[in-house]
Structure formats: structure tokens, C-alpha cells
N, CA, C and O atoms as CSV, one atom per row, in Angstrom:
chain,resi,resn,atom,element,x,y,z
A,1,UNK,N,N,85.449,80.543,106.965
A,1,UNK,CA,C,85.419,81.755,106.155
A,1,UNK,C,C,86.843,82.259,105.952
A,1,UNK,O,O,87.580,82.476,106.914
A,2,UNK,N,N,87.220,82.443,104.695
A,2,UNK,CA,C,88.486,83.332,104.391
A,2,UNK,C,C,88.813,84.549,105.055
A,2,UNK,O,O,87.878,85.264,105.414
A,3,UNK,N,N,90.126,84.947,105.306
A,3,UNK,CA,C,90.539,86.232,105.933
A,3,UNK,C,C,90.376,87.159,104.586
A,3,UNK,O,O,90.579,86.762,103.439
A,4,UNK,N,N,90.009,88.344,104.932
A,4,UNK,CA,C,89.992,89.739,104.171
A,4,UNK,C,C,90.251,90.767,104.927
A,4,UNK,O,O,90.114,90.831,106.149
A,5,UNK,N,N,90.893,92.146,103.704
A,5,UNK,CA,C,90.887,93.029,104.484
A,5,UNK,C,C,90.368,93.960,103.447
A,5,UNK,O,O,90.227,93.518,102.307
A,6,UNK,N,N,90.012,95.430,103.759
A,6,UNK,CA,C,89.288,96.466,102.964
A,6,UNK,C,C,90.562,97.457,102.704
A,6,UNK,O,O,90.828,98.161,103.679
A,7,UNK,N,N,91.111,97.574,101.949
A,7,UNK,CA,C,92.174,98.736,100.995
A,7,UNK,C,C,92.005,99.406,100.547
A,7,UNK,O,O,91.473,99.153,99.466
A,8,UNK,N,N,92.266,100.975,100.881
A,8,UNK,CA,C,92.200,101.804,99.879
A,8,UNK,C,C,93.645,102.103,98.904
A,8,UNK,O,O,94.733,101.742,99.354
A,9,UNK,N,N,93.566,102.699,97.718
A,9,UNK,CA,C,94.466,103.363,96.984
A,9,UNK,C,C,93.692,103.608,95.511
A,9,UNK,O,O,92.770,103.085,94.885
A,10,UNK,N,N,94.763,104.883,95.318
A,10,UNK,CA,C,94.341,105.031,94.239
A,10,UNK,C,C,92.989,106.335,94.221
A,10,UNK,O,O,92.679,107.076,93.288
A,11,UNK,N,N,92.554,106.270,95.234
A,11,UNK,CA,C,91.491,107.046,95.786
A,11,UNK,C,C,90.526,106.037,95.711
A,11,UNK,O,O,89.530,106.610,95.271
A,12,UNK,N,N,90.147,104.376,95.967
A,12,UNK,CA,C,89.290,103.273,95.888
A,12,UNK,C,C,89.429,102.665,96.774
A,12,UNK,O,O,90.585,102.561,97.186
A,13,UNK,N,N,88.688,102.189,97.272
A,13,UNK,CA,C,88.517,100.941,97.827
A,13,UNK,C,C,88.222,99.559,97.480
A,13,UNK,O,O,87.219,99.337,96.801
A,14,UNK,N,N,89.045,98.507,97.899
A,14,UNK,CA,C,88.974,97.001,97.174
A,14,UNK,C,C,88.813,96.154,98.409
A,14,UNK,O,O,89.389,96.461,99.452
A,15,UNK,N,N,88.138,95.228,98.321
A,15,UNK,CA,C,87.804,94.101,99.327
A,15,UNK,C,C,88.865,92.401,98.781
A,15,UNK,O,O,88.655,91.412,98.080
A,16,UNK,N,N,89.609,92.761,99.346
A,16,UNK,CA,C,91.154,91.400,98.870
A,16,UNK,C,C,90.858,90.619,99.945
A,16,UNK,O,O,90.192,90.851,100.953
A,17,UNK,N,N,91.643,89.350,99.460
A,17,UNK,CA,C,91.793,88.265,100.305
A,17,UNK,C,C,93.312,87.645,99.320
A,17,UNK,O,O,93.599,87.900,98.150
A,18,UNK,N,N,93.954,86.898,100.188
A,18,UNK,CA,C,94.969,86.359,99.890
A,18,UNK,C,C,94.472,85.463,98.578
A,18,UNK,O,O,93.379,84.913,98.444
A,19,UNK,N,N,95.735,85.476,97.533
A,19,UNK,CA,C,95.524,84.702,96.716
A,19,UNK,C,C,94.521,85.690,95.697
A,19,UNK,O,O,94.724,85.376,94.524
A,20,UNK,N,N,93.763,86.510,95.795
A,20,UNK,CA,C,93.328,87.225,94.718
A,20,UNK,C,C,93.735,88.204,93.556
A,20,UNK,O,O,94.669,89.006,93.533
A,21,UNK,N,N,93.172,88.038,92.986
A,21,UNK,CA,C,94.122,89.005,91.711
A,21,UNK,C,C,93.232,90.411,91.547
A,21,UNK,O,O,92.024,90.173,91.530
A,22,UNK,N,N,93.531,91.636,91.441
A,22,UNK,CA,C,92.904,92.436,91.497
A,22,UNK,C,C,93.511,93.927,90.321
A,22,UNK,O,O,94.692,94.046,89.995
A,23,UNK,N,N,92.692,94.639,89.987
A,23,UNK,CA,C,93.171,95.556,89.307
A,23,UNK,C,C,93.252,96.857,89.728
A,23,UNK,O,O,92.147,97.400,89.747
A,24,UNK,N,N,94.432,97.755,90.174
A,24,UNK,CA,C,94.285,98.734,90.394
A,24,UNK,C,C,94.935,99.832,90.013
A,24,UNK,O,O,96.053,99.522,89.602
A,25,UNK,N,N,94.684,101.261,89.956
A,25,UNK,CA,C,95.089,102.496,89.226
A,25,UNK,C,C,96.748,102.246,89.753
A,25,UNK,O,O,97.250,101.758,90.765
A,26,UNK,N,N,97.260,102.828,88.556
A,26,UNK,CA,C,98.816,102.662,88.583
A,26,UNK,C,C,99.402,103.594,89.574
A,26,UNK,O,O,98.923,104.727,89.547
A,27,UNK,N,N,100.479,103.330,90.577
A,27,UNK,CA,C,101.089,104.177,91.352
A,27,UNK,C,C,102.352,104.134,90.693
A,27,UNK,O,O,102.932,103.500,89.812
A,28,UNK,N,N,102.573,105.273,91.658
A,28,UNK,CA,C,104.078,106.092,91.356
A,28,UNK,C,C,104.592,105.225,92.232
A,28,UNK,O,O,104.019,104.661,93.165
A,29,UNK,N,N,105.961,105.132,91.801
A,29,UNK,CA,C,106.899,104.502,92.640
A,29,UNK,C,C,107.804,105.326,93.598
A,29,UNK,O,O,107.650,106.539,93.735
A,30,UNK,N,N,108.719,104.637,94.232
A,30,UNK,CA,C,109.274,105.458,95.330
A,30,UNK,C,C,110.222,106.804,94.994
A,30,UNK,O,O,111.014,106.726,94.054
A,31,UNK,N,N,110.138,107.894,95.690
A,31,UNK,CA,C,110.897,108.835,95.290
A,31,UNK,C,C,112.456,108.799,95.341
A,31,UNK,O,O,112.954,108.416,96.400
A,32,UNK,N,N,113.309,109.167,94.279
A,32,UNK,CA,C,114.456,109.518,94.359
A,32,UNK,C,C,114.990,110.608,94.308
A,32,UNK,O,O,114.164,111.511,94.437
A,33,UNK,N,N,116.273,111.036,94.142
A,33,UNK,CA,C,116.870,112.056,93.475
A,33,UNK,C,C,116.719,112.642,92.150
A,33,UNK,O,O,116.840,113.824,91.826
A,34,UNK,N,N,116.371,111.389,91.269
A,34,UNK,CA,C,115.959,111.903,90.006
A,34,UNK,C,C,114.067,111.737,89.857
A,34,UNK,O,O,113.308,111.421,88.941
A,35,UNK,N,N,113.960,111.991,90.754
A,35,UNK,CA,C,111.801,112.068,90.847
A,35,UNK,C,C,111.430,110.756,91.353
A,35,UNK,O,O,111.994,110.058,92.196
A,36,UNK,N,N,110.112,110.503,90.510
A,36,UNK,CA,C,109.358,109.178,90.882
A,36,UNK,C,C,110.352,108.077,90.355
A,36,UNK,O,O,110.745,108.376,89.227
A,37,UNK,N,N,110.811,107.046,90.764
A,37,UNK,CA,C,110.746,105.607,89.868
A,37,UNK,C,C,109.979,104.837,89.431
A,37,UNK,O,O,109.091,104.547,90.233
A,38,UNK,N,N,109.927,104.406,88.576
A,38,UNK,CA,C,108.846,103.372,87.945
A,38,UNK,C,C,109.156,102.361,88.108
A,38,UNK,O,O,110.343,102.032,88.112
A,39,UNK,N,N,107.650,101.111,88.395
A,39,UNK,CA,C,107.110,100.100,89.108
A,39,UNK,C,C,107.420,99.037,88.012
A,39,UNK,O,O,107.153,99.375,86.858
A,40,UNK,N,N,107.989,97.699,88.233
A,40,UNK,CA,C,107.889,97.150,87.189
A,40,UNK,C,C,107.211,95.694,87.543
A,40,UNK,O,O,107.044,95.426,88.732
A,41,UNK,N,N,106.840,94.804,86.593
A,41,UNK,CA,C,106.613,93.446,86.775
A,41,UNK,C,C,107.075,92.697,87.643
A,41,UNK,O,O,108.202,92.404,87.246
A,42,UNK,N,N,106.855,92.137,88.734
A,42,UNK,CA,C,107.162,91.232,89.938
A,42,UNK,C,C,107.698,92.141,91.291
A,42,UNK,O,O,108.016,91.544,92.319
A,43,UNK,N,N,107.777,93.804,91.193
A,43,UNK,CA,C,107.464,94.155,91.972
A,43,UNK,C,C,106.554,94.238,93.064
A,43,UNK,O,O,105.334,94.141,92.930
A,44,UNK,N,N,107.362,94.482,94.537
A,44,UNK,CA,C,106.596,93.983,95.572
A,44,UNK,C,C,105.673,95.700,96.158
A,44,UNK,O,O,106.079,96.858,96.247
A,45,UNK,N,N,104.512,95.129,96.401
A,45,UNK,CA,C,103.750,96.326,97.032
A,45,UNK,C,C,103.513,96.105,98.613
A,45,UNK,O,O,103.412,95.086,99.295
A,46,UNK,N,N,103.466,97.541,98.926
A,46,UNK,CA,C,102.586,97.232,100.475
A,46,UNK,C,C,101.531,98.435,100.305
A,46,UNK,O,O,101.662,99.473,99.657
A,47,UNK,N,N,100.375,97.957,101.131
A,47,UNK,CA,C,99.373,98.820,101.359
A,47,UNK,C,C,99.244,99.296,102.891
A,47,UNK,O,O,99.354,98.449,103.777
A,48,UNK,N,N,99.011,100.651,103.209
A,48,UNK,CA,C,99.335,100.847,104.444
A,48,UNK,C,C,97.690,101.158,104.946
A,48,UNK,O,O,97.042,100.901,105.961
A,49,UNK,N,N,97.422,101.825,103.697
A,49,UNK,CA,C,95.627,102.450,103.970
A,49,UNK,C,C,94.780,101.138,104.283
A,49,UNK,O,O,93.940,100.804,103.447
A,50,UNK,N,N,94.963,100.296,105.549
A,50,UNK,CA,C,93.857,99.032,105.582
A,50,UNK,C,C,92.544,99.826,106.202
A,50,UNK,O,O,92.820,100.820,106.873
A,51,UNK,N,N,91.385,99.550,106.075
A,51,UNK,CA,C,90.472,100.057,106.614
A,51,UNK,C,C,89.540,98.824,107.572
A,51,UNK,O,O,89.161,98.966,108.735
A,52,UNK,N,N,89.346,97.730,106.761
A,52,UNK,CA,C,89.098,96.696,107.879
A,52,UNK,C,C,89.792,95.302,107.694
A,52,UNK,O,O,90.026,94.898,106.555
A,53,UNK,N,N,90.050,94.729,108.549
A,53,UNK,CA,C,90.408,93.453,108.634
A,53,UNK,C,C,89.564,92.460,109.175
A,53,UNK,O,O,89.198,92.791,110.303
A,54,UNK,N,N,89.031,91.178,108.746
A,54,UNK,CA,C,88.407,90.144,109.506
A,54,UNK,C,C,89.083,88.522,108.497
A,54,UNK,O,O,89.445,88.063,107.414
A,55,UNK,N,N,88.833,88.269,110.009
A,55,UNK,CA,C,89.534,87.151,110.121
A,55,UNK,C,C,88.792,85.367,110.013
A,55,UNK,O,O,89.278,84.238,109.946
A,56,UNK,N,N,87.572,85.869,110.042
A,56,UNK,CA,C,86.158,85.070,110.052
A,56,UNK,C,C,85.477,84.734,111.594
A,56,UNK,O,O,84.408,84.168,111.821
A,57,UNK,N,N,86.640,85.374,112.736
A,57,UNK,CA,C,86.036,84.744,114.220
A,57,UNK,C,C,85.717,86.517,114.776
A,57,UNK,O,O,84.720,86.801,115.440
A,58,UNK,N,N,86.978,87.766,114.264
A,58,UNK,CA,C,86.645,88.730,114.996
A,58,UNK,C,C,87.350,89.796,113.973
A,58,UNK,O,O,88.421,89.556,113.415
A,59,UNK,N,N,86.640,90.952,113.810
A,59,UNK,CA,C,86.821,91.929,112.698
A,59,UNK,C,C,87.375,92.717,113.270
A,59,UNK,O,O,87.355,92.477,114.478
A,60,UNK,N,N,88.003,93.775,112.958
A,60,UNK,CA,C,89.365,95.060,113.581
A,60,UNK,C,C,88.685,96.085,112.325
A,60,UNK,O,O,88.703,95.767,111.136
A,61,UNK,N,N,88.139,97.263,112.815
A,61,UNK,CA,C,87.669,98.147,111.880
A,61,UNK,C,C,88.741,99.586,112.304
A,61,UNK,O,O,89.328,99.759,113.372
A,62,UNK,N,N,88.742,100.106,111.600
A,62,UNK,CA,C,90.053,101.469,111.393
A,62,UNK,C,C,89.598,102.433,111.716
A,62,UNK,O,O,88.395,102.393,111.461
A,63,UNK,N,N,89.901,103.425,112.200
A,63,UNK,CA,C,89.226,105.153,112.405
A,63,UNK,C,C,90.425,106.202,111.834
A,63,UNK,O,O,91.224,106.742,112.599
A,64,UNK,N,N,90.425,106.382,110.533
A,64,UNK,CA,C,89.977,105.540,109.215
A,64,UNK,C,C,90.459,104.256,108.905
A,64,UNK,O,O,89.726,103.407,108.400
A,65,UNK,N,N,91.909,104.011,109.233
A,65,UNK,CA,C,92.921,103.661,109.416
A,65,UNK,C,C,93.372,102.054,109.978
A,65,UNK,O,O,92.424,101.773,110.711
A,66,UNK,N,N,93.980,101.301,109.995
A,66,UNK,CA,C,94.350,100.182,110.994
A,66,UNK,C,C,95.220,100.286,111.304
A,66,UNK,O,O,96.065,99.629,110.695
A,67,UNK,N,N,95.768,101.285,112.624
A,67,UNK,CA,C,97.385,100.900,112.247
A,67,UNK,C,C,98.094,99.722,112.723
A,67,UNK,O,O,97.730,98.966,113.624
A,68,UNK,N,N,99.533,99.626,111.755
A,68,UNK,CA,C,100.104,98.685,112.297
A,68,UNK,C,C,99.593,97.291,110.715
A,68,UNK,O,O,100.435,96.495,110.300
A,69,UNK,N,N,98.532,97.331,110.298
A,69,UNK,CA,C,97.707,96.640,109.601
A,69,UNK,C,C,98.323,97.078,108.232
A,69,UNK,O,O,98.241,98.210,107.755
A,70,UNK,N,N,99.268,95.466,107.400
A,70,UNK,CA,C,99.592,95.758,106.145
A,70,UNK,C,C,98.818,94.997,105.598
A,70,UNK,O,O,97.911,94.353,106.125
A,71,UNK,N,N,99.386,95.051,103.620
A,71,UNK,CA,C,98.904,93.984,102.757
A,71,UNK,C,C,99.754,94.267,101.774
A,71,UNK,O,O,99.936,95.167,100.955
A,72,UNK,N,N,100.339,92.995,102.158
A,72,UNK,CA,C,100.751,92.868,100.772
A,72,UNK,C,C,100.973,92.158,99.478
A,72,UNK,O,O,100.824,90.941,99.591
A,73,UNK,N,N,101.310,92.604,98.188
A,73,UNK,CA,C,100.882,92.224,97.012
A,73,UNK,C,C,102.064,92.425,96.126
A,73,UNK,O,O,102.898,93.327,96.195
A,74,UNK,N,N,102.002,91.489,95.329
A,74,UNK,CA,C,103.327,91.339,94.071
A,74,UNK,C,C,102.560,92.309,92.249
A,74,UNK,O,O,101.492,92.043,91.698
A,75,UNK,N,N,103.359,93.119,91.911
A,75,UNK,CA,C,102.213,93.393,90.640
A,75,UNK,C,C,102.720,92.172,89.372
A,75,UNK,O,O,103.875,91.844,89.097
A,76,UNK,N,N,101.509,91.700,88.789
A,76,UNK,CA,C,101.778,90.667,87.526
A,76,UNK,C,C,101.696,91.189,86.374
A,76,UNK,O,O,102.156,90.673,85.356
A,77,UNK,N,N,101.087,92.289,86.431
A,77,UNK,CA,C,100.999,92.990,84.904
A,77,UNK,C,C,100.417,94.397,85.006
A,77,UNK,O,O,99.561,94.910,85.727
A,78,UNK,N,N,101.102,94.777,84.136
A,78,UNK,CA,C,101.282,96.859,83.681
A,78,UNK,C,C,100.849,96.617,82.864
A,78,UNK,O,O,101.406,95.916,82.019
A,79,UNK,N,N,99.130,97.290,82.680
A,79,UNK,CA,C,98.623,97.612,81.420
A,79,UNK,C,C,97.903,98.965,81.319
A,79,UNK,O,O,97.753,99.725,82.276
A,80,UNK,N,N,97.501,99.176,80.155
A,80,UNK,CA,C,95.951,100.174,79.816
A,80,UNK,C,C,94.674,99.763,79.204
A,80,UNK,O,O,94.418,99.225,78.127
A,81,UNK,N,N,93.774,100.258,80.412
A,81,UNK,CA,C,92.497,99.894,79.865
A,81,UNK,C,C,92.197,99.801,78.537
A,81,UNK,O,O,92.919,100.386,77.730
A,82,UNK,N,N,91.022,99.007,78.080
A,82,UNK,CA,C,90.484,99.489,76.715
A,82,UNK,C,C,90.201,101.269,76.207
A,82,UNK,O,O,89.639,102.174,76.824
A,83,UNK,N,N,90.629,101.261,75.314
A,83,UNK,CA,C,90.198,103.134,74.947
A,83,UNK,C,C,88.571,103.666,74.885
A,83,UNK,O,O,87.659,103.364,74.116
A,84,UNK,N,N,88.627,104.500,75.928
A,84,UNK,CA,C,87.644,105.494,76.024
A,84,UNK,C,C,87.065,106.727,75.218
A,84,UNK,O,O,87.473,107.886,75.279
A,85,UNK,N,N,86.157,106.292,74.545
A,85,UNK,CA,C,86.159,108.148,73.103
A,85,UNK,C,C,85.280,108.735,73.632
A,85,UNK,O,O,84.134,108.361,73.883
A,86,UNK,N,N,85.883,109.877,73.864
A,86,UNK,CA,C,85.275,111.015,74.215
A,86,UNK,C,C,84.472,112.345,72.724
A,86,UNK,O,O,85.069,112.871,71.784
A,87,UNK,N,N,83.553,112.416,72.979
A,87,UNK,CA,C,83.027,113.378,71.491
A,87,UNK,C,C,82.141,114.419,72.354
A,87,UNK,O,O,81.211,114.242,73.142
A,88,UNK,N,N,82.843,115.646,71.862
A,88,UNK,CA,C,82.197,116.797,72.170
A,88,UNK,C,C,81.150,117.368,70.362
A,88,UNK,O,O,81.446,117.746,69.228
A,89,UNK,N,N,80.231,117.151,70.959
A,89,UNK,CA,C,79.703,118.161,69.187
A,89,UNK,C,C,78.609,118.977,69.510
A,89,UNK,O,O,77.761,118.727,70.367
A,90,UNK,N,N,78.677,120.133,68.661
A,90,UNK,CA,C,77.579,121.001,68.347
A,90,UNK,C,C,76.893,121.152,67.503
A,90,UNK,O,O,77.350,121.772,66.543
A,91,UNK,N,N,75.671,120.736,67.448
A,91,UNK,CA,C,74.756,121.075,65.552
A,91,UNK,C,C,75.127,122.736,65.352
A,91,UNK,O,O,75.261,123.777,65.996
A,92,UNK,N,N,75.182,122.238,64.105
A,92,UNK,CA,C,75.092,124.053,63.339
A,92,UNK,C,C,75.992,124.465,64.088
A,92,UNK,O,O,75.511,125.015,65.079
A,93,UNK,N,N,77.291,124.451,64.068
A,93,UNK,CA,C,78.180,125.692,64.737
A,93,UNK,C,C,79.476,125.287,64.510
A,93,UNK,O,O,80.389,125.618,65.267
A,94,UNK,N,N,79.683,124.407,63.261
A,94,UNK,CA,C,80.932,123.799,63.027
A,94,UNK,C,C,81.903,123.738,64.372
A,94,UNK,O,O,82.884,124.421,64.667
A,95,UNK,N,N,81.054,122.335,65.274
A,95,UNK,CA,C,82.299,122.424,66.551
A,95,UNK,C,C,81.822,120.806,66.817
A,95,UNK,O,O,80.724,120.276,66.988
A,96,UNK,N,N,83.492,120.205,66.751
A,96,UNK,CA,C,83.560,118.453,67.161
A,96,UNK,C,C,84.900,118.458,67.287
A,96,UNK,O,O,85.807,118.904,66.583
A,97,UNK,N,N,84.852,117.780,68.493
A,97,UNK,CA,C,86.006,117.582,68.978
A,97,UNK,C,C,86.098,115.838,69.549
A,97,UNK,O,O,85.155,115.337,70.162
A,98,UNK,N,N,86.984,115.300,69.329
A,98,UNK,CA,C,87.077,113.421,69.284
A,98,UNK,C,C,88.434,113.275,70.489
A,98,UNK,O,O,89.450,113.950,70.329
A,99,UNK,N,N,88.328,112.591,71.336
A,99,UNK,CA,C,89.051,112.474,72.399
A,99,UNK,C,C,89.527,111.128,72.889
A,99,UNK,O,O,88.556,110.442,73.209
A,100,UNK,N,N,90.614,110.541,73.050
A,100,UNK,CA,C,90.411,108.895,73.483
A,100,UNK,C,C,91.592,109.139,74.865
A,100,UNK,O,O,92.449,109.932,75.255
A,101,UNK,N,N,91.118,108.218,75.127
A,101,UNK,CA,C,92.090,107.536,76.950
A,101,UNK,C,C,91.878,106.669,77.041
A,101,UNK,O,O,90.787,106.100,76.997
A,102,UNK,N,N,93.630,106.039,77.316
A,102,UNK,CA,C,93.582,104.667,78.021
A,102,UNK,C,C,94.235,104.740,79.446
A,102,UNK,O,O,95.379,105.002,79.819
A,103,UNK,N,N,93.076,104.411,80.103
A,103,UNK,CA,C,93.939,104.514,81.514
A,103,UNK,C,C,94.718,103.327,82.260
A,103,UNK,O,O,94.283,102.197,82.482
A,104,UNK,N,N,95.584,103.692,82.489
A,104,UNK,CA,C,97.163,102.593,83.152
A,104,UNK,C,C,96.468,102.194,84.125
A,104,UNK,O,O,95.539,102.914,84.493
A,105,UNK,N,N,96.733,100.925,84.812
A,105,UNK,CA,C,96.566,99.887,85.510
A,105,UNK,C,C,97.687,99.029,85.767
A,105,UNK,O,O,98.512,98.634,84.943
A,106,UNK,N,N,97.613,98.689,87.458
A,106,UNK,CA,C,98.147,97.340,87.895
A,106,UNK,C,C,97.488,96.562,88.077
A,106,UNK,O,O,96.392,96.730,88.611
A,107,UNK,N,N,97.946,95.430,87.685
A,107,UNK,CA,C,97.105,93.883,88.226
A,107,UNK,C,C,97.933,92.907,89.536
A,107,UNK,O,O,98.990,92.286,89.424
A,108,UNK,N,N,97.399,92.983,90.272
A,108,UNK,CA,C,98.337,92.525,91.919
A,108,UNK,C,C,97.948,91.361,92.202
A,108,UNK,O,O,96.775,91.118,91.917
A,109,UNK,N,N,98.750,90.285,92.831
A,109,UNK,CA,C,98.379,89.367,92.882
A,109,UNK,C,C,98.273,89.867,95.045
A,109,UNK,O,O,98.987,90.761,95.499
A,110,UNK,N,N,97.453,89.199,95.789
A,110,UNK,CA,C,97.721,89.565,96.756
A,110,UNK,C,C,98.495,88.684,97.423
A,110,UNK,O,O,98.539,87.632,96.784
A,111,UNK,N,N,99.340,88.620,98.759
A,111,UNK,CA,C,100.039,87.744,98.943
A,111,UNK,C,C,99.981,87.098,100.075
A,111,UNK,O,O,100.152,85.923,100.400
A,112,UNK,N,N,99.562,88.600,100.924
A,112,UNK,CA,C,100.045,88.589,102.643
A,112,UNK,C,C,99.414,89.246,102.962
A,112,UNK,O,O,99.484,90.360,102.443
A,113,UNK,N,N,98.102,88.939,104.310
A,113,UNK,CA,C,97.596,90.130,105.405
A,113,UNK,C,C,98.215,89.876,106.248
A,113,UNK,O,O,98.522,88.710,106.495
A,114,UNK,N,N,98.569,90.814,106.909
A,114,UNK,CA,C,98.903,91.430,108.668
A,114,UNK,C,C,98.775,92.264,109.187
A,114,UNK,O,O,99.124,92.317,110.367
């Protein structure tokens, strides 16, 4: 059986294993002097939020937490979802309102549990 571990970010949880590709809500990058920096293509990630690890012989579960327990992941691509339309309407009351979102995404390749 393959090693996995359980990740949160983003406010989600994802079930990775090395070698998987996965999609997740875009983070901010590290803080500077001039604010956030932004994340680019072949940037390296770590995840600190592990929640479980198994190994296929003996599992390590978190309270919430693992500490000590990384993962990490390279991002391959910065995108935005397909667009979302949002429509507010009212009969009879001359009221419509049309709304779209695309929400940003990373795609991570994973690399490394420990």
C-alpha cells in the first residue's frame, strides 16, 4: 500500500500521496516589507497542517495536528476555475442583477512526506 498523508489548507482537506497532482485554493505567499509576495510556477510549498499520516504498516493521527509532520509539494500551474454566474432576479419589480467568478487555484505536484 502507498504512503499518504491527510492536509489541510485553504480551509480543506486533501488526501495526497507522493507523486499526485492535486488542486488547491491559491495562497498568499510569504510576507515582506512590501506585504504578501506572490507564488509563482515551480515554486516550492510546505504544508505544516498534516492531520494523518500512514505508511501502510502503522498510521500517526494528529490532535489536530502532527507535529514535526511535513509535505511537500512543487506548484505546476496558476490558474482560475471555469466562471461561475451568479443571477439575482425579481418578477415584477424591475430587479436583476448578473454576477460571475473565477476562482484562483494551484495545481501541486506532491513531492515529499515526512
Amino acid at each position: 500500500m502507498k504512503e499518504f498523508a491527510i492536509i489541510e489548507t485553504g480551509g480543506k482537506q486533501y488526501m495526497v500521496a507522493e507523486g499526485d497532482m492535486v488542486k488547491i485554493e491559491k495562497v498568499k505567499g510569504p510576507l515582506g516589507k512590501d506585504g504578501y509576495a506572490a507564488y509563482n510556477v515551480g515554486d516550492k510549498l510546505v504544508f505544516d497542517q498534516v492531520l494523518v499520516v500512514d505508511n501502510g504498516t502503522d498510521t500517526t493521527i494528529g490532535m489536530p495536528y502532527i507535529s514535526g509532520a511535513k509535505v511537500q509539494a512543487e506548484i505546476t500551474k496558476i490558474s482560475r476555475a471555469p466562471k461561475v454566474t451568479v443571477i439575482k432576479y425579481k418578477a415584477k419589480s424591475n430587479y436583476f442583477k448578473k454576477r460571475g467568478h473565477k476562482q484562483p487555484y494551484f495545481e501541486v505536484k506532491i513531492s515529499k512526506i515526512a
